[in-house]
PQR file with spaces between the fields and no chain letter, atoms N, CA, C, O and H, PARSE charges and radii, in Angstrom:
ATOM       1  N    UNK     1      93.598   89.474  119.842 -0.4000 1.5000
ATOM       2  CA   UNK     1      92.699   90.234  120.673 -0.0000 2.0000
ATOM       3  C    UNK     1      91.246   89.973  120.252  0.5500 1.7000
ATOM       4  O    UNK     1      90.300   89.806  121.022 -0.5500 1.4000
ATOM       5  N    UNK     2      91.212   89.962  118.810 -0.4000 1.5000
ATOM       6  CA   UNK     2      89.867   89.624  118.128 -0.0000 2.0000
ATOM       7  C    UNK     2      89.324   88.205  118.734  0.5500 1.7000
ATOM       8  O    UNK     2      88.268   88.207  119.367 -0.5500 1.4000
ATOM       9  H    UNK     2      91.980   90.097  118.184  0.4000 1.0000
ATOM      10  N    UNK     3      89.813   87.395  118.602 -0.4000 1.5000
ATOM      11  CA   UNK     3      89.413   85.929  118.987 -0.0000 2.0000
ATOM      12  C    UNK     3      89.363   85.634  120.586  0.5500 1.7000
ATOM      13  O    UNK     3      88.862   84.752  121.284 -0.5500 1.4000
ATOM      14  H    UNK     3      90.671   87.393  118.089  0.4000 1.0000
ATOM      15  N    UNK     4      90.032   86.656  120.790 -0.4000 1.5000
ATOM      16  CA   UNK     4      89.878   86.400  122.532 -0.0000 2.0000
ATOM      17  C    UNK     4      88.622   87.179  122.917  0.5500 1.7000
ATOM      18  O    UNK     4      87.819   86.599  123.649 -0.5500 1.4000
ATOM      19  H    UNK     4      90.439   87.373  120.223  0.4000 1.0000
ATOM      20  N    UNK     5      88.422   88.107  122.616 -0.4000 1.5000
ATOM      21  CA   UNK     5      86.924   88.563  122.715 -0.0000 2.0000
ATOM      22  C    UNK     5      85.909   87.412  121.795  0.5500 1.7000
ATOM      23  O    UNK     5      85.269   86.649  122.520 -0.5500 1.4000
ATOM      24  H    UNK     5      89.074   88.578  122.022  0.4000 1.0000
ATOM      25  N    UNK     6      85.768   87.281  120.707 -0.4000 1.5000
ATOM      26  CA   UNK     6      85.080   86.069  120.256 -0.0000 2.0000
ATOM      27  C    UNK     6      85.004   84.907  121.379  0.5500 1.7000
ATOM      28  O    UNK     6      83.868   84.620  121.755 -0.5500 1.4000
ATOM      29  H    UNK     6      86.288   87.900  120.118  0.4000 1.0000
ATOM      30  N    UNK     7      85.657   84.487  121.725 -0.4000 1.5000
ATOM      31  CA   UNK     7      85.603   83.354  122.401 -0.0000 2.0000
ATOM      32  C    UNK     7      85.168   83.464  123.709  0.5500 1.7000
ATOM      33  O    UNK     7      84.865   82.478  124.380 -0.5500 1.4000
ATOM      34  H    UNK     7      86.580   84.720  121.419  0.4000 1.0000
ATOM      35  N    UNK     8      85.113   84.682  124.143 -0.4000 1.5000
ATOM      36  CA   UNK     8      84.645   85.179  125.398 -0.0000 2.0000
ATOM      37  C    UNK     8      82.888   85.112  124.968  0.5500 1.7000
ATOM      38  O    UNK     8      82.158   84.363  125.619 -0.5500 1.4000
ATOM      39  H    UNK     8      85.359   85.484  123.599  0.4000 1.0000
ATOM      40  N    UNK     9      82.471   85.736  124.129 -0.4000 1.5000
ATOM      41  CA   UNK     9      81.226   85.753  123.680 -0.0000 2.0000
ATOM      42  C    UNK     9      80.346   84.660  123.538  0.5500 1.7000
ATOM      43  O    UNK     9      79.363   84.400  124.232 -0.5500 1.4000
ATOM      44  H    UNK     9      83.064   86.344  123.600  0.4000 1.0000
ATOM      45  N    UNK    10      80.800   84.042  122.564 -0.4000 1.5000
ATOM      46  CA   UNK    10      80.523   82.539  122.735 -0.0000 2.0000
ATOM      47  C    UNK    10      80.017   81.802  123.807  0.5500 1.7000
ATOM      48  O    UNK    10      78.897   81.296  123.879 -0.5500 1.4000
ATOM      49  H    UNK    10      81.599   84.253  122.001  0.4000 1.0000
ATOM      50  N    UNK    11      81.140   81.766  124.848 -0.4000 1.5000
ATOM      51  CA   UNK    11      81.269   81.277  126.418 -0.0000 2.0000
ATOM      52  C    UNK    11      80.012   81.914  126.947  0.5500 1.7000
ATOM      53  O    UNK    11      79.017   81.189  126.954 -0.5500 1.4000
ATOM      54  H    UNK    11      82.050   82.178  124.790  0.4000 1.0000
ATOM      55  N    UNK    12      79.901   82.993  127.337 -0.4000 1.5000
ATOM      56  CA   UNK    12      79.105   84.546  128.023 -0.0000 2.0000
ATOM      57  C    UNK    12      77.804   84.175  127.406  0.5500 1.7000
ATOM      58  O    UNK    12      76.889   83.768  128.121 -0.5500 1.4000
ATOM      59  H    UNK    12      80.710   83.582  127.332  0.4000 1.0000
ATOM      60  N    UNK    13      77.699   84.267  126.404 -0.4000 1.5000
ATOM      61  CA   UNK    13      76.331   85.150  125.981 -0.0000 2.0000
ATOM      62  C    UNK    13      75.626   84.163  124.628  0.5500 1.7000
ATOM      63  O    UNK    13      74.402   84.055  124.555 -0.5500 1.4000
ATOM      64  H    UNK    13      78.443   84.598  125.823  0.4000 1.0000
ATOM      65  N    UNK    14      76.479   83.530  123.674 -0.4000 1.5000
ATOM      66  CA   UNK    14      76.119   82.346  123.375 -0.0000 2.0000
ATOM      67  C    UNK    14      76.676   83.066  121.648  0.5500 1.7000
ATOM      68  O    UNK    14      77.542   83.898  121.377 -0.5500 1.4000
ATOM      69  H    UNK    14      77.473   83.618  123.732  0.4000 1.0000
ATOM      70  N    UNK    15      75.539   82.142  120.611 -0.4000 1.5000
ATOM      71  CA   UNK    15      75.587   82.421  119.216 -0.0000 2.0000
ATOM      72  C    UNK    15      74.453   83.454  118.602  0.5500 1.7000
ATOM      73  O    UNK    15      74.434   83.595  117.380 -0.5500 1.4000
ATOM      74  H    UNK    15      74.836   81.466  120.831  0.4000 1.0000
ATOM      75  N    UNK    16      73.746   83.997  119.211 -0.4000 1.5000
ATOM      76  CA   UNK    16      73.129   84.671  118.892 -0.0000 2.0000
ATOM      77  C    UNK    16      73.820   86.576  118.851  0.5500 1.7000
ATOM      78  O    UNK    16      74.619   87.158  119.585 -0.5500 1.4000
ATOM      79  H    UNK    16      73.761   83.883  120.205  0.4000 1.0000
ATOM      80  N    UNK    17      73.016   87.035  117.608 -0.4000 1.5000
ATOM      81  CA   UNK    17      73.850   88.298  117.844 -0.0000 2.0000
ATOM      82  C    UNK    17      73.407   89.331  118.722  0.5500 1.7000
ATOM      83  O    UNK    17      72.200   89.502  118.893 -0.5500 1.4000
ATOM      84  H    UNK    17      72.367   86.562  117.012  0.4000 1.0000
ATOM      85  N    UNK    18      74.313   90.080  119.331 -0.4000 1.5000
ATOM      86  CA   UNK    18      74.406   91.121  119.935 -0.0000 2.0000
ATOM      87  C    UNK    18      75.150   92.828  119.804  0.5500 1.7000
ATOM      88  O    UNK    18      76.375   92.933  119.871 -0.5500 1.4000
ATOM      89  H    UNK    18      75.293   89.941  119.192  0.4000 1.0000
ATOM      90  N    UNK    19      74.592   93.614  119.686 -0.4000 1.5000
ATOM      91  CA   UNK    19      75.395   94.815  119.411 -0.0000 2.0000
ATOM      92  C    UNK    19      76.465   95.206  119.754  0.5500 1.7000
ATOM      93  O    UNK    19      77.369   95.636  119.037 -0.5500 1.4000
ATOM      94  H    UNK    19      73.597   93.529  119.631  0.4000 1.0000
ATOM      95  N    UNK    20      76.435   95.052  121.184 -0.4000 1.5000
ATOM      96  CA   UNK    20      77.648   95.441  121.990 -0.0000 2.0000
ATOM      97  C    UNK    20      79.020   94.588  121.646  0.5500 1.7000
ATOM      98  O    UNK    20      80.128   95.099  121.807 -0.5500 1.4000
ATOM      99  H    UNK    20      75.701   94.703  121.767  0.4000 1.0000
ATOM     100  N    UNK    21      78.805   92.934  121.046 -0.4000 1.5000
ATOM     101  CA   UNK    21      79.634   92.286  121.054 -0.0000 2.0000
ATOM     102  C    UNK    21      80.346   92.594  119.786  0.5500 1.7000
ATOM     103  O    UNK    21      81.574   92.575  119.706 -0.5500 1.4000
ATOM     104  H    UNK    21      77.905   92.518  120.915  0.4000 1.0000
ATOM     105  N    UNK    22      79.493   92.900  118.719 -0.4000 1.5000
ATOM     106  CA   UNK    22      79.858   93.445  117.192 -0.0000 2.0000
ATOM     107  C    UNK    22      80.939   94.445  117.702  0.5500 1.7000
ATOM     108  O    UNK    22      82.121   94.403  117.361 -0.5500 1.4000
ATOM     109  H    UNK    22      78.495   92.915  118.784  0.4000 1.0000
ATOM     110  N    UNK    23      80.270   95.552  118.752 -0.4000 1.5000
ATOM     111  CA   UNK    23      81.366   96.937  118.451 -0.0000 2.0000
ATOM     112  C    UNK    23      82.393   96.522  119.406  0.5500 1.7000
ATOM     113  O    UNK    23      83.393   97.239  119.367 -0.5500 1.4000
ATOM     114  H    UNK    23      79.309   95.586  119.029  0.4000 1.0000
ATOM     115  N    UNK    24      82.433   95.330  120.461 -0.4000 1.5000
ATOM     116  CA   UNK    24      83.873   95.241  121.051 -0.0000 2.0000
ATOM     117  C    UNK    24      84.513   94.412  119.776  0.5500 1.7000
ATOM     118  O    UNK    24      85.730   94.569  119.677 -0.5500 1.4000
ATOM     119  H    UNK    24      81.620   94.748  120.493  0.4000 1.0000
ATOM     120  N    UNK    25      84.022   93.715  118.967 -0.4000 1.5000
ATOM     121  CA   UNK    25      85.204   92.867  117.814 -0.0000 2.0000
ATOM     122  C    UNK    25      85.678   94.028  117.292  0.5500 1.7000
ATOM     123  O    UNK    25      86.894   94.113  117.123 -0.5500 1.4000
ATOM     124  H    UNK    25      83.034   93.587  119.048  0.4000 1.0000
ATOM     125  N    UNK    26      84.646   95.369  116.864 -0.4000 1.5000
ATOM     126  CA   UNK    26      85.287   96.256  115.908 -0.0000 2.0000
ATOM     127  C    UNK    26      86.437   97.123  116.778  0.5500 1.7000
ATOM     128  O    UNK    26      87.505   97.407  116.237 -0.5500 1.4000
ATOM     129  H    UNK    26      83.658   95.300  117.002  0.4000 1.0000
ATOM     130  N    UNK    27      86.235   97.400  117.732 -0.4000 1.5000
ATOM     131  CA   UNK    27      87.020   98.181  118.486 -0.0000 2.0000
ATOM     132  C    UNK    27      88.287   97.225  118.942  0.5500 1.7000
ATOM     133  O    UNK    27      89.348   97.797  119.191 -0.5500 1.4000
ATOM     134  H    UNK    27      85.367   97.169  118.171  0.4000 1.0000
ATOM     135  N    UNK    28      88.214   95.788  119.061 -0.4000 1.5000
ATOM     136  CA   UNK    28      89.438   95.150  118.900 -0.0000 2.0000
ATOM     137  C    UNK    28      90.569   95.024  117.292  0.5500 1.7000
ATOM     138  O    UNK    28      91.788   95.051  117.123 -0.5500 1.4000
ATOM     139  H    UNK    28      87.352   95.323  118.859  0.4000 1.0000
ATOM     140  N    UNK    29      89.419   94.889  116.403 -0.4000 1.5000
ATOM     141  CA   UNK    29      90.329   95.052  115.233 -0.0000 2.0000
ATOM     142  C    UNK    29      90.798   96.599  115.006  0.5500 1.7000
ATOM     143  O    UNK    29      91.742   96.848  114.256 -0.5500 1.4000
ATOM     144  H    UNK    29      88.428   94.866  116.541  0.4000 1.0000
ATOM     145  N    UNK    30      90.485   97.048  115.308 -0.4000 1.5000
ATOM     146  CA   UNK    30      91.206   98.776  115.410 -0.0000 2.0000
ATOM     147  C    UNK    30      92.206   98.914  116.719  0.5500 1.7000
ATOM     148  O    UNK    30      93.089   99.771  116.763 -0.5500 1.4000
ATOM     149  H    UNK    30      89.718   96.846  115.917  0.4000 1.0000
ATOM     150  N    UNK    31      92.063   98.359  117.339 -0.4000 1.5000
ATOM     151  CA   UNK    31      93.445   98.251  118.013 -0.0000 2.0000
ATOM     152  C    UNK    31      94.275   97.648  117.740  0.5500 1.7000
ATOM     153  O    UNK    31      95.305   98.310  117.862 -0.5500 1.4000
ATOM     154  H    UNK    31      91.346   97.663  117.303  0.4000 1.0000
ATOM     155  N    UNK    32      94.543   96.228  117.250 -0.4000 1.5000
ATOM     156  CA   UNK    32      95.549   95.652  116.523 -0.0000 2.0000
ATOM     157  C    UNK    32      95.253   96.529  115.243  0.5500 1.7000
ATOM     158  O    UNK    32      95.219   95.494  114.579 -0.5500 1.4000
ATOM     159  H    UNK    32      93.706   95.690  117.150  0.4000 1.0000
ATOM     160  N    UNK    33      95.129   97.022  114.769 -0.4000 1.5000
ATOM     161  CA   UNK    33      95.585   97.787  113.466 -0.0000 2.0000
ATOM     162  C    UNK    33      96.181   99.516  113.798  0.5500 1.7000
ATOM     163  O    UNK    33      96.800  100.122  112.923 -0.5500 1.4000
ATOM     164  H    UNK    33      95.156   97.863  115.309  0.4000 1.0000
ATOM     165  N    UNK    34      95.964   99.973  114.791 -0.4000 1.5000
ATOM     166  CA   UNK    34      96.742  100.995  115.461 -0.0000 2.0000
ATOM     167  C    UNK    34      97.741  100.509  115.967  0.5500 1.7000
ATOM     168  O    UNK    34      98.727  101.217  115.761 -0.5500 1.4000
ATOM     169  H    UNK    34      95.462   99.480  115.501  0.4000 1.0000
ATOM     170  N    UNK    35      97.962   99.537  116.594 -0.4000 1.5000
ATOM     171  CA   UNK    35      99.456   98.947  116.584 -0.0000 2.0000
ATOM     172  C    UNK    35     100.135   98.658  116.006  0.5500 1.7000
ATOM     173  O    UNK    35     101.278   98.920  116.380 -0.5500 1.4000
ATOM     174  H    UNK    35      97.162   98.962  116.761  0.4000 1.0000
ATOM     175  N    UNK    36      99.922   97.686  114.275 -0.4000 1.5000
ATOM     176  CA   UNK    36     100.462   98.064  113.336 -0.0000 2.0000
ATOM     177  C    UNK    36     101.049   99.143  113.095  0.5500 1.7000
ATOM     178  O    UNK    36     102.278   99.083  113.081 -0.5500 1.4000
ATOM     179  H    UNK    36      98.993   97.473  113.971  0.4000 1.0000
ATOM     180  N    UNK    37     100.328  100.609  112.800 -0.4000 1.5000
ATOM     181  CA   UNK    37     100.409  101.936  112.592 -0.0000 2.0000
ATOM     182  C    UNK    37     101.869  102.149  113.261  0.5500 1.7000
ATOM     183  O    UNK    37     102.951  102.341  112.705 -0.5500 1.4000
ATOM     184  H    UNK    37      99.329  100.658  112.812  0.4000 1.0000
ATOM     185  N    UNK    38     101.489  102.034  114.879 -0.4000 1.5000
ATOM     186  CA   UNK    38     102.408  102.823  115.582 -0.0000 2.0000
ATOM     187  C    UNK    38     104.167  101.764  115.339  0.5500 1.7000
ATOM     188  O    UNK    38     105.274  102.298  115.409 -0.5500 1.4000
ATOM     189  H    UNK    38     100.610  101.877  115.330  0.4000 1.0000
ATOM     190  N    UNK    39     103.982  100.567  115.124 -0.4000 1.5000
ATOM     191  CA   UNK    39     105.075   99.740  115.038 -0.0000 2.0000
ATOM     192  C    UNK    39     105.766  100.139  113.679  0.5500 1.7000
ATOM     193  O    UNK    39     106.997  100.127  113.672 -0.5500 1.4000
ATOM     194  H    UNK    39     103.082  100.133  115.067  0.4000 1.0000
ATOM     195  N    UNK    40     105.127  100.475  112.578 -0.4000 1.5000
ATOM     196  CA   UNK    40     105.663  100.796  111.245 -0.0000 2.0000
ATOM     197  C    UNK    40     106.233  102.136  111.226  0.5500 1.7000
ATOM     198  O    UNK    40     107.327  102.348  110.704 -0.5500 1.4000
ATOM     199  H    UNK    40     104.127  100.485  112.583  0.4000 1.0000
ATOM     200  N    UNK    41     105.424  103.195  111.864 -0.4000 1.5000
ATOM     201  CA   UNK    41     105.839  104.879  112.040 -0.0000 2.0000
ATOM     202  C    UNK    41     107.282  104.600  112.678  0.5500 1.7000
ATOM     203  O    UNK    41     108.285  105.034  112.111 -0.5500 1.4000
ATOM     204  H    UNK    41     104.535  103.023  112.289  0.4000 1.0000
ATOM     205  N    UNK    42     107.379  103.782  114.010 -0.4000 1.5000
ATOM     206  CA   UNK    42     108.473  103.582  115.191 -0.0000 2.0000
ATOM     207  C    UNK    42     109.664  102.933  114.007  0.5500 1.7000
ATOM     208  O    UNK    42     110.849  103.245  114.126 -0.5500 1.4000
ATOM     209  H    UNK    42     106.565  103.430  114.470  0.4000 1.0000
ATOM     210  N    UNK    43     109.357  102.332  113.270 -0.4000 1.5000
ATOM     211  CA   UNK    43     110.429  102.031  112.618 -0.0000 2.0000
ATOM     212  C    UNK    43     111.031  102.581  111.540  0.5500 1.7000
ATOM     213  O    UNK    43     112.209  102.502  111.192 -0.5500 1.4000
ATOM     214  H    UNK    43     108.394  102.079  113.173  0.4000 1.0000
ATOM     215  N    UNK    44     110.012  103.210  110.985 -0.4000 1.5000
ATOM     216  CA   UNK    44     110.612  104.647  109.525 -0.0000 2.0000
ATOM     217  C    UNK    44     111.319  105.273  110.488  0.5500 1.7000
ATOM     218  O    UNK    44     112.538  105.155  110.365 -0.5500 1.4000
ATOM     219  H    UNK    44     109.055  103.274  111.268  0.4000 1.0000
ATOM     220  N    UNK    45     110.862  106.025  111.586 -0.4000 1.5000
ATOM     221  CA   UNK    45     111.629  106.851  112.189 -0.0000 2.0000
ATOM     222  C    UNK    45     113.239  106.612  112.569  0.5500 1.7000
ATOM     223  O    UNK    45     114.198  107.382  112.511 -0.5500 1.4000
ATOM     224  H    UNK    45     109.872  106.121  111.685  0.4000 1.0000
ATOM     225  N    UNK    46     113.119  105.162  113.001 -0.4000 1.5000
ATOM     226  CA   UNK    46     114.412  104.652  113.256 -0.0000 2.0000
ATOM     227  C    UNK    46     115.652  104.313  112.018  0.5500 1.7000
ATOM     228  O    UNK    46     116.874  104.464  112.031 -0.5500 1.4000
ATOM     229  H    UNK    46     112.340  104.537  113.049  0.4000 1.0000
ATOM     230  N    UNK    47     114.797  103.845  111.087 -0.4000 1.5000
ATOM     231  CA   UNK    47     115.597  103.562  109.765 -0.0000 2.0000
ATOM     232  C    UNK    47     116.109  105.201  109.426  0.5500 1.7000
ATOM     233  O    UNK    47     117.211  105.723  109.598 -0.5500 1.4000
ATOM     234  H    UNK    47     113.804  103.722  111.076  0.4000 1.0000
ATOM     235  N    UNK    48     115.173  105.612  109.024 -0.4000 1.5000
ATOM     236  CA   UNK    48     115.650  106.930  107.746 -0.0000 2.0000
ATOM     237  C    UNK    48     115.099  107.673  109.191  0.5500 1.7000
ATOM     238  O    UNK    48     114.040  107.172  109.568 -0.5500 1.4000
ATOM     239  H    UNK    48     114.278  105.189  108.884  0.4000 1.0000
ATOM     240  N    UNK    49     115.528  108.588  109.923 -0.4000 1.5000
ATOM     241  CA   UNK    49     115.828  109.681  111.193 -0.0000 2.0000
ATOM     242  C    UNK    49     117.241  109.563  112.061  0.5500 1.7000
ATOM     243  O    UNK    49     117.772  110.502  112.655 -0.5500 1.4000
ATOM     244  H    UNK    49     116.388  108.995  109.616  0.4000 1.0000
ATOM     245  N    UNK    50     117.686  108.318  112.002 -0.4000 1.5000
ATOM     246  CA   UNK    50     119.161  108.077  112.473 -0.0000 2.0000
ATOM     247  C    UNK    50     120.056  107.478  111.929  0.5500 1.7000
ATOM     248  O    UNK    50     121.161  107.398  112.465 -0.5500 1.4000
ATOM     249  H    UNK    50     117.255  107.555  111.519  0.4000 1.0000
């Protein structure tokens, strides 16, 4: 997700920095890492709950 926004940026808007582009990388690495979260919880539950 990270690199697909990167690479969008790049393309778009170039190498220079921008704010908005910083907080969509950060807000992409917090979504793949809440998915982590929810994939590891989904599976304790399944191991040790049934």
């Amino acid at each position: 997700m990270k690199s697909c926004i990167f690479r969008y940026h790049e393309y778009r808007i170039g190498y220079e920095h921008h704010n908005l582009s910083g907080l969509a990388k950060d807000l992409g690495s917090l979504a793949v890492m809440l998915s982590f979260i929810i994939a590891i919880f989904c599976w304790i539950n399944v191991i040790f709950l049934n």
